[in-house]
C-alpha positions in Angstrom: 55.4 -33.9 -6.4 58.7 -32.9 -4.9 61.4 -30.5 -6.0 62.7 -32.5 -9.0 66.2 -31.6 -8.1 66.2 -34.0 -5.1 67.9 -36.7 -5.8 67.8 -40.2 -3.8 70.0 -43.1 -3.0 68.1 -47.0 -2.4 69.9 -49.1 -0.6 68.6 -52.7 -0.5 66.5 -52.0 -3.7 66.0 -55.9 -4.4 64.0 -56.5 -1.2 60.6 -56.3 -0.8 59.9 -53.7 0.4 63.0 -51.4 -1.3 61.8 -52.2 -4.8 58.2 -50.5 -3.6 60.3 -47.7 -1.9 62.4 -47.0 -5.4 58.7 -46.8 -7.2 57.2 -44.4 -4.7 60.1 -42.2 -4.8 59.9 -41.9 -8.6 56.5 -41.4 -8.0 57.1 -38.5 -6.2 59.0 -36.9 -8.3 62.5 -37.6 -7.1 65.5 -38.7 -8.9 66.5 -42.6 -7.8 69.3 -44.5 -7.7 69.3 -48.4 -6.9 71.9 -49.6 -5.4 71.8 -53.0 -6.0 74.5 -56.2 -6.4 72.8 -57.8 -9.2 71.3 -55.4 -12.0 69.0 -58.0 -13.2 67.4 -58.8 -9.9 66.4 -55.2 -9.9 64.6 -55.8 -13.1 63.2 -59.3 -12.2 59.7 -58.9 -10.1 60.7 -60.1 -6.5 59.0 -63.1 -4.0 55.5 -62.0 -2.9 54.5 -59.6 -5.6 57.3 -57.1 -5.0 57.4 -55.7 -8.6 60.0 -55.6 -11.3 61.7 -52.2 -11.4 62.1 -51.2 -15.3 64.1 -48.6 -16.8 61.3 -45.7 -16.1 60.9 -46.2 -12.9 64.7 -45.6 -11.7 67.2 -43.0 -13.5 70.5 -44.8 -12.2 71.4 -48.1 -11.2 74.5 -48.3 -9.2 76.2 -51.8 -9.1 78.3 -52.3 -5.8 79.0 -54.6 -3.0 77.9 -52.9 0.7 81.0 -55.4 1.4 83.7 -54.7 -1.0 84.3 -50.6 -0.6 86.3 -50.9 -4.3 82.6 -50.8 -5.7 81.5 -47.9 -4.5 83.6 -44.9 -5.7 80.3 -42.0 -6.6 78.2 -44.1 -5.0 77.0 -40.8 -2.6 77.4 -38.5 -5.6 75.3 -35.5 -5.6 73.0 -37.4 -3.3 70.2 -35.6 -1.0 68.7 -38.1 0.7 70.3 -41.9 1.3 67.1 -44.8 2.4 68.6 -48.0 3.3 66.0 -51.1 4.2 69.4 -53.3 4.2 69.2 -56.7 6.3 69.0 -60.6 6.2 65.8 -61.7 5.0 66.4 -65.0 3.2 69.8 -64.7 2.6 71.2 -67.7 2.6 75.1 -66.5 2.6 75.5 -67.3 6.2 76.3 -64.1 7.0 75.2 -62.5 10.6 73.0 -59.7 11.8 76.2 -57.9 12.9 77.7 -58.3 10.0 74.7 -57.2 7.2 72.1 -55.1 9.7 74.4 -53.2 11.1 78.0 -53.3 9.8 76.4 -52.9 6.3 74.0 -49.7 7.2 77.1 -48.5 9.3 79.5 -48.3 6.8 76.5 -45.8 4.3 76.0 -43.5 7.3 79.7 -42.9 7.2 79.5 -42.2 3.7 76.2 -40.2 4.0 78.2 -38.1 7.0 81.3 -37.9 4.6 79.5 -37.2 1.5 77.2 -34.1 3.3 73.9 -36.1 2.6 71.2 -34.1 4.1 69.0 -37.0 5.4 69.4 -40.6 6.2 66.0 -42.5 6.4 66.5 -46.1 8.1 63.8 -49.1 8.3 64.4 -50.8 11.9 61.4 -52.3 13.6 58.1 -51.4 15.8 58.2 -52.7 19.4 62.3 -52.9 19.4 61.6 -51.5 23.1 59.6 -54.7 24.5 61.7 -57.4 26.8 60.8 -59.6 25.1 62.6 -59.4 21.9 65.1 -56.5 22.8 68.1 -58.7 23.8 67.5 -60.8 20.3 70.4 -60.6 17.9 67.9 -59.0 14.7 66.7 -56.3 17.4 70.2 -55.8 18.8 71.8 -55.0 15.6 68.5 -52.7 14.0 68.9 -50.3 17.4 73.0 -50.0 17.3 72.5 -48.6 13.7 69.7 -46.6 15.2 72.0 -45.5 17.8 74.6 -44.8 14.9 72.3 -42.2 13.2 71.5 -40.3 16.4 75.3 -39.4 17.0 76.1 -38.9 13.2 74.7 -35.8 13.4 72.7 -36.6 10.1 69.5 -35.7 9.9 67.1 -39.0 10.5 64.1 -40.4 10.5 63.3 -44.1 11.5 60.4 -46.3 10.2 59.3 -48.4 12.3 56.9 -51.2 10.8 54.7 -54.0 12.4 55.9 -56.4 9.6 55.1 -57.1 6.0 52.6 -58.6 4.0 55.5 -60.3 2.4 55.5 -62.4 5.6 52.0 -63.3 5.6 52.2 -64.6 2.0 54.2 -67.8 3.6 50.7 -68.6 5.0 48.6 -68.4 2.0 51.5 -71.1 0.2 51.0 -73.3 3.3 47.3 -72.6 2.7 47.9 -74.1 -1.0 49.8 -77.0 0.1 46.6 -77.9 3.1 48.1 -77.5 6.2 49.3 -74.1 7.7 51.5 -74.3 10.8 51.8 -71.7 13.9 53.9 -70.7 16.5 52.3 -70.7 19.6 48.4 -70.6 19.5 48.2 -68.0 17.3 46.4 -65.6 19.1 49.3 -62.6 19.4 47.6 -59.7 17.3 49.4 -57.7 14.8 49.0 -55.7 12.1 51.3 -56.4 9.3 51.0 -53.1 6.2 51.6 -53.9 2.3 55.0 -53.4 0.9 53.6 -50.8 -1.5 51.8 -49.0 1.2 54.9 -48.7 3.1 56.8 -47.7 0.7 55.0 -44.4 0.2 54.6 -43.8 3.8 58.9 -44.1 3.9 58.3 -41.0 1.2 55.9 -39.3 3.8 58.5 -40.2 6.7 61.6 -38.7 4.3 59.4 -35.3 3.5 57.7 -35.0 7.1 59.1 -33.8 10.9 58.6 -36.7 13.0 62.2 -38.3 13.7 60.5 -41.8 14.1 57.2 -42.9 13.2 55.3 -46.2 13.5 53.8 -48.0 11.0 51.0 -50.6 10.7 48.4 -51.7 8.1 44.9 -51.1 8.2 43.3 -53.9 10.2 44.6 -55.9 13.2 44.3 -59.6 13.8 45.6 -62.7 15.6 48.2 -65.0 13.7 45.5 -67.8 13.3 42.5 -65.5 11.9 45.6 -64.5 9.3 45.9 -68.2 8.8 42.3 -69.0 8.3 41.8 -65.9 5.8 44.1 -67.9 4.1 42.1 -71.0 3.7 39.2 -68.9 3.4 40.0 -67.0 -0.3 41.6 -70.5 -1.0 37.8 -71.9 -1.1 39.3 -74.7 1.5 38.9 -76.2 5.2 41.2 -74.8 7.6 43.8 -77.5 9.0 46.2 -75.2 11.4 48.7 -77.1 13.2 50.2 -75.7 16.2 53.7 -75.9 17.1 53.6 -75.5 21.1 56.0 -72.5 22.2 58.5 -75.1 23.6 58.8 -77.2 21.1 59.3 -74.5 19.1 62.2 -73.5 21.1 64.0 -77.2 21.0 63.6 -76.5 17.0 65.8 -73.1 17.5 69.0 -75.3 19.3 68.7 -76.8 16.5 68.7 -74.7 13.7 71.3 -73.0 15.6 73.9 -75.6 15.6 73.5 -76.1 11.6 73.4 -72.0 10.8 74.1 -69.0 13.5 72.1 -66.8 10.9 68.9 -69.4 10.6 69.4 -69.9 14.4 69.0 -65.8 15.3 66.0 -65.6 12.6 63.9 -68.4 14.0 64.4 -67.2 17.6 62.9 -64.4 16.5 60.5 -65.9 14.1 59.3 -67.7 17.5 59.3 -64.8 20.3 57.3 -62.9 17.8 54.6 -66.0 17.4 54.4 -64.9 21.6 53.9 -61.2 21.4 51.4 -58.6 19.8 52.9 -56.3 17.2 50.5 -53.7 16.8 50.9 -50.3 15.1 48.7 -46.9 13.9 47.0 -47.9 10.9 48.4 -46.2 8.4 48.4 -48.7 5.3 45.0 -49.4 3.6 45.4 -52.6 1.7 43.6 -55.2 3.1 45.0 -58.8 3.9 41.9 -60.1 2.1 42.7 -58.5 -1.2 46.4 -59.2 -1.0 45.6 -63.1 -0.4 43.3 -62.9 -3.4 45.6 -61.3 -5.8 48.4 -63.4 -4.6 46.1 -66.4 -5.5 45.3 -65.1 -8.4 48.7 -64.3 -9.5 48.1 -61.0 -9.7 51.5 -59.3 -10.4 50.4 -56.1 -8.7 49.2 -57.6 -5.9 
């Protein structure tokens, strides 16, 4: 347990994986605050088993807008250390990567600097360095506010994850429904790490030395062996339909032309379905229990 006096700010504490983060930092001892935009989100359990955050498990819950500075006077108040895992998800307010992953996480590092945080601990993304994805909009805007924290002169550390289990439960509700579809043939490997795994390891990155740390789960595999797991705790047949790499590209013009924001996500959604995302395995929640809790409607799955 940590020095009690150390006191935290949450920014994106309705996501997946921020509700874990505001648990494991109680959990260790600190003092939280959520910044949220909606206090009953915060207290409602999230898609994908991210868990309902209850009065114990959070000493303040700050209501602001990231967008409308009039919110925040005290939001950096006697704060140590400010996390932020801020950034479009499913958002559908049609707003852009600029504008949310990195104006957003800009304008709390200039509060952090202001304020005299002592740390800033940012989630951005593992592989941000491969050609492949580095000149895409959601990789573009994660590695300006990266960029941002390394001239602050704030005291950083970046977490840099394979991707979320959250992601992988879209295949077990395809699996449900009979029919799973991929990007690609499947066979790029990754290794994708529980939200409440991560969580604690963001606590480890916070209280350790390393300015930037990598982070995967404990077990790699291809896109389709995810898929068939799927089918697999499900009881059923696999039925994995592929959507070929250029037809998933026709799909992203378009998305594009209806949404900018749905345009940059699936572009990325379909350069990932091409490349392995790999990481040290540092989580040790299995995919296979995940999918069976999650099937079982296991709230602390």
């Amino acid at each position: 347990m940590t020095d009690p006096a150390k006191r935290v700010l949450v920014a994106g504490a309705t996501g997946y994986l921020g509700k874990f983060v505001v648990e494991a930092f109680k959990q260790r001892g600190y003092w939280v605050r959520a910044l949220t935009r909606d206090a009953d989100r915060l207290r409602e359990p999230g898609p994908f088993t991210a868990p309902a955050i209850d009065e114990a498990a959070v000493d303040d819950v700050f209501v602001g807008e990231l967008t409308d500075p009039s919110t925040l006077d005290g939001l950096m108040e006697d704060i140590d250390i400010v996390f932020s895992s801020i950034g479009i998800s499913r958002q559908r307010d049609g707003l852009t990567f600029e504008q949310v992953d990195y104006e957003l996480n800009r304008r709390l590092i200039e509060m952090a600097v202001a304020a005299d945080v002592e740390q800033f601990v940012y989630v951005s993304m593992q592989g941000a360095e491969k050609p492949e994805i580095a000149e895409l909009a959601i990789t573009v805007q994660h590695e300006r506010v990266v960029a941002e924290l390394e001239a602050s002169g704030l005291d950083y550390r970046i977490v840099r994850p394979c991707g979320y289990f959250s992601d992988m439960g879209a295949l077990l509700t395809m699996a449900k429904k009979g029919r799973s579809l991929l990007v690609g043939d499947g066979s790029n490997r990754m290794s994708p790490i529980h939200g409440r795994d991560l969580g604690h390891i963001c606590v480890d990155v916070a209280e350790g030395d390393d300015l930037e740390v990598e982070v995967g789960g404990p077990e790699v595999m291809t896109q389709r062996e995810a898929a068939e797991l799927a089918f697999d705790v499900l009881g059923k047949k696999p039925k994995i339909h592929v959507i070929p790499l250029w037809a998933a590209g026709g799909l992203v013009k378009g998305v594009r032309l209806l949404s900018n924001q749905f345009g940059d996500l699936a572009e990325f959604i379909v350069v990932a379905g091409e490349i392995d995302g790999v990481g040290p395995p540092l989580g040790t929640t299995t995919l296979r229990t995940y999918f069976e809790r999650l099937a079982a409607d296991d709230p602390h799955a």
